[in-house]
N, C-alpha and C positions, 0 to 999 in steps of 0.2 A: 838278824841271825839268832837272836833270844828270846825277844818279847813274843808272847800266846797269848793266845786267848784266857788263859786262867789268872793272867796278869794284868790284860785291861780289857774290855769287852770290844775296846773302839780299835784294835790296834788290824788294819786289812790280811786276810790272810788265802781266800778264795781268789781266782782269776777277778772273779766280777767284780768283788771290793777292791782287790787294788786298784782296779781298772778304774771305777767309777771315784774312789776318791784321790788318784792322781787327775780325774776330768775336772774334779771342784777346785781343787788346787789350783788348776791351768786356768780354770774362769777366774782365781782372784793374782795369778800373774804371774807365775814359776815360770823357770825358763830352763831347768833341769831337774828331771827326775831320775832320782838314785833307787832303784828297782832289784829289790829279791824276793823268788818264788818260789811257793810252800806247797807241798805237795797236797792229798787229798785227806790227807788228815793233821794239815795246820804244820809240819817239818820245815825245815829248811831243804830249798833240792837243787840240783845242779842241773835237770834235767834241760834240755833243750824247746821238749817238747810243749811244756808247759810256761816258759818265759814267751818261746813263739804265740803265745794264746796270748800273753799280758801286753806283747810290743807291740802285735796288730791291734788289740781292741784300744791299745793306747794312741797308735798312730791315728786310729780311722776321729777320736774323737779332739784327738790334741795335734794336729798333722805337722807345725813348726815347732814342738820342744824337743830339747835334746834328752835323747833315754839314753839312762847306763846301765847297763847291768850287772853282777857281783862277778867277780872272781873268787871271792874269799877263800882263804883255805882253814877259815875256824871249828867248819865241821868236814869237810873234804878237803885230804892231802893230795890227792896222784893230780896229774897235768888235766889228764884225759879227763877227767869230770870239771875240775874246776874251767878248762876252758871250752867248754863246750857252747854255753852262751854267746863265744866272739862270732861261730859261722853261725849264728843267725844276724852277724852283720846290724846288733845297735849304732848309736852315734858315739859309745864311749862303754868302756868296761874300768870298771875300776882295778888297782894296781897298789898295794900295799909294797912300800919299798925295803923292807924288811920285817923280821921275825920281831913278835912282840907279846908279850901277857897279859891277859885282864885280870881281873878279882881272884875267877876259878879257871881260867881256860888258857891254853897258848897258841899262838894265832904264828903257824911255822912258815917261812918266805924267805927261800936261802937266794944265794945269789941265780943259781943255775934252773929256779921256777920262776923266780919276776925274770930273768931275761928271755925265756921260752915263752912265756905271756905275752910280753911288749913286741916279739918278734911275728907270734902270733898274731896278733890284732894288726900290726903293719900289713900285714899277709891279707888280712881280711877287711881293710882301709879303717878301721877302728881307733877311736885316739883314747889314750889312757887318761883313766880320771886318778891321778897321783895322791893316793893316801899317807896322811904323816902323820904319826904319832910320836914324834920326837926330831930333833934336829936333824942328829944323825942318817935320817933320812932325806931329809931335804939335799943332803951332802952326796947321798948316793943315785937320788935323779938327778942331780947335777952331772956327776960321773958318767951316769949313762948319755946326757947328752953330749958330753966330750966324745964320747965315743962315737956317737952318729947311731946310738940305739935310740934312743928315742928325740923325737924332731921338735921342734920350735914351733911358734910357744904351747908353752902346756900348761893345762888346768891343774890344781895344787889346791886338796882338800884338808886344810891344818886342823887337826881334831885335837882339844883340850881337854883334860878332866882326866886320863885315863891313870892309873895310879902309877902305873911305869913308862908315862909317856911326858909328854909336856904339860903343863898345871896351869890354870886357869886364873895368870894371875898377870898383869902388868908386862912386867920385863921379862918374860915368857912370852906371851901372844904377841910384843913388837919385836923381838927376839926372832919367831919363826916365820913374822911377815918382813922383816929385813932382810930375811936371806932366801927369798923366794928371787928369780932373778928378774930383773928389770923388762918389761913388756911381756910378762907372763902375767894371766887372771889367779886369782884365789878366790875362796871360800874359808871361813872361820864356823868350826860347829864346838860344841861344848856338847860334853856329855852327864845325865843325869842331871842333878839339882845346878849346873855349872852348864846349863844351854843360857839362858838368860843373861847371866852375866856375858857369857863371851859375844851372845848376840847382841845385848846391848853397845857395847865394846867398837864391836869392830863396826857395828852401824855408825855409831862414834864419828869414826874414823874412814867412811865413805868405802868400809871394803865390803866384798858379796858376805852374805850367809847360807849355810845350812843346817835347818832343823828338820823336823819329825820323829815320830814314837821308836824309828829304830833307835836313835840316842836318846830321847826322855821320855818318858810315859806321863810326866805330872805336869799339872800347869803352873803348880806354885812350890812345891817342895814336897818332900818320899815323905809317902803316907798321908797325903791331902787330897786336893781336886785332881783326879783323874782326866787328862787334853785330849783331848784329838788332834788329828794333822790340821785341822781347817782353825782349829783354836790358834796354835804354834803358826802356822800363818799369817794370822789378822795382827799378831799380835807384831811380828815382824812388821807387818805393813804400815802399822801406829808408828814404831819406833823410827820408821824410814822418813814418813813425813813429819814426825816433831823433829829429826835432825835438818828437817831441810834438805835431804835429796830426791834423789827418783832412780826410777828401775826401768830403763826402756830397751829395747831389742837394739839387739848390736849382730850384724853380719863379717863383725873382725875375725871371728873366731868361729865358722862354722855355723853361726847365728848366734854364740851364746849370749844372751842377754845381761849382761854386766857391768857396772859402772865405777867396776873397780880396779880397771888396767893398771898395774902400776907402772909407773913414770920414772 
């Protein structure tokens, strides 16, 4: 939703680049890809039309991973744009479970648009990909599954670094993977100079990750080597095997491939 081309040259922003490098991705072993499309001059867009272009050229060359697509509402607030991507029927739309801020921007998600989203995508067999930026959110997909809005188990995207969210540190990151609930999947992403740590972290600790250039643009630290996604990658896939695990396809969960169920 931020990163352009005047930011890093590698960062996909055409149908064809994202298309082709979620394909390099899928040959070295993802098993979800988190998907937002930029209109014909490099924007952010809601449009339908254009995600339809990036989920078939993604299906036709990756045909078992699971595609998400955004909901966001950091550049679009009304319903009717941000959910338009669910009737093209991806495998997941993501789901920010409340209102939150970054640096310069505020990212608005009151109770009565995440429950029109999740109601949504049920409508449209669609599973939420659950965004956290703070406890308190984990507390409120909780809610919602008391309620019978959203259904078992669900995928739980814990994102660190953000300045008013959760922090990239120890007893924070075991913190929000304690209170993910038991036989649900996660994800740990770190934002900015704080992807590494948190990816090293939870690799650690046998849970899934996610990176790429929508959270960090650099491979080492702001103002160095400029990454690509296939760098952010490999680089995961090093730290997978010096921990001694592995990453194989799992049909528990829709197929998601993950070996981080917790127990």
């Amino acid at each position: 939703m931020v990163h352009d081309k005047s930011m890093t040259p590698h960062v996909p922003v055409s149908v064809e680049e994202i298309v082709e490098q979620t394909h390099q991705a899928y040959e070295l072993g993802i098993t979800i890809a988190h998907l937002h499309a930029r209109d014909a001059g490099g924007k952010p867009t809601w449009k339908a039309s254009i995600y339809r272009d990036i989920f078939e050229g993604v299906r036709k060359h990756c045909p078992d991973l699971v595609i998400c697509g955004s909901t966001s509402g950091r550049k679009f607030s009304d319903f009717e744009r941000r959910s338009e991507v669910i009737e093209l029927k991806p495998d997941m739309c993501s789901l920010t479970l409340s209102s939150l801020n970054f640096y310069n921007q505020a990212s608005v998600n009151d109770p009565e648009m995440i429950q029109k989203l999740v109601l949504k995508m049920r409508e449209y067999g669609v599973k939420p990909e659950l965004e956290v930026f703070d406890t308190g959110m984990i507390n409120y997909g909780k809610y919602l599954i008391e309620k019978g809005i959203i259904t078992e188990p669900c995928y739980w995207n814990l994102i660190f670094g953000n300045i008013s969210g959760l922090q990239a540190n120890l007893l924070e990151i075991g913190l929000a993977i304690e209170k993910v609930p038991d036989g649900h999947y996660f994800a740990c992403a770190g934002l900015g100079r704080y992807q590494l740590k948190v990816t090293a972290t939870a690799i650690a600790m046998g849970c899934g990750v996610r990176v790429g250039l929508e959270d960090n643009i650099w491979w080492d630290q702001p103002g160095g080597q400029k990454a690509t996604n296939i760098d952010l990658l490999k680089r995961v896939h090093k730290l997978i095997h010096i921990n001694g695990h592995t990453c194989l396809p799992s049909k528990e969960f829709g197929g998601f491939g993950f070996y981080n169920l917790k127990r």
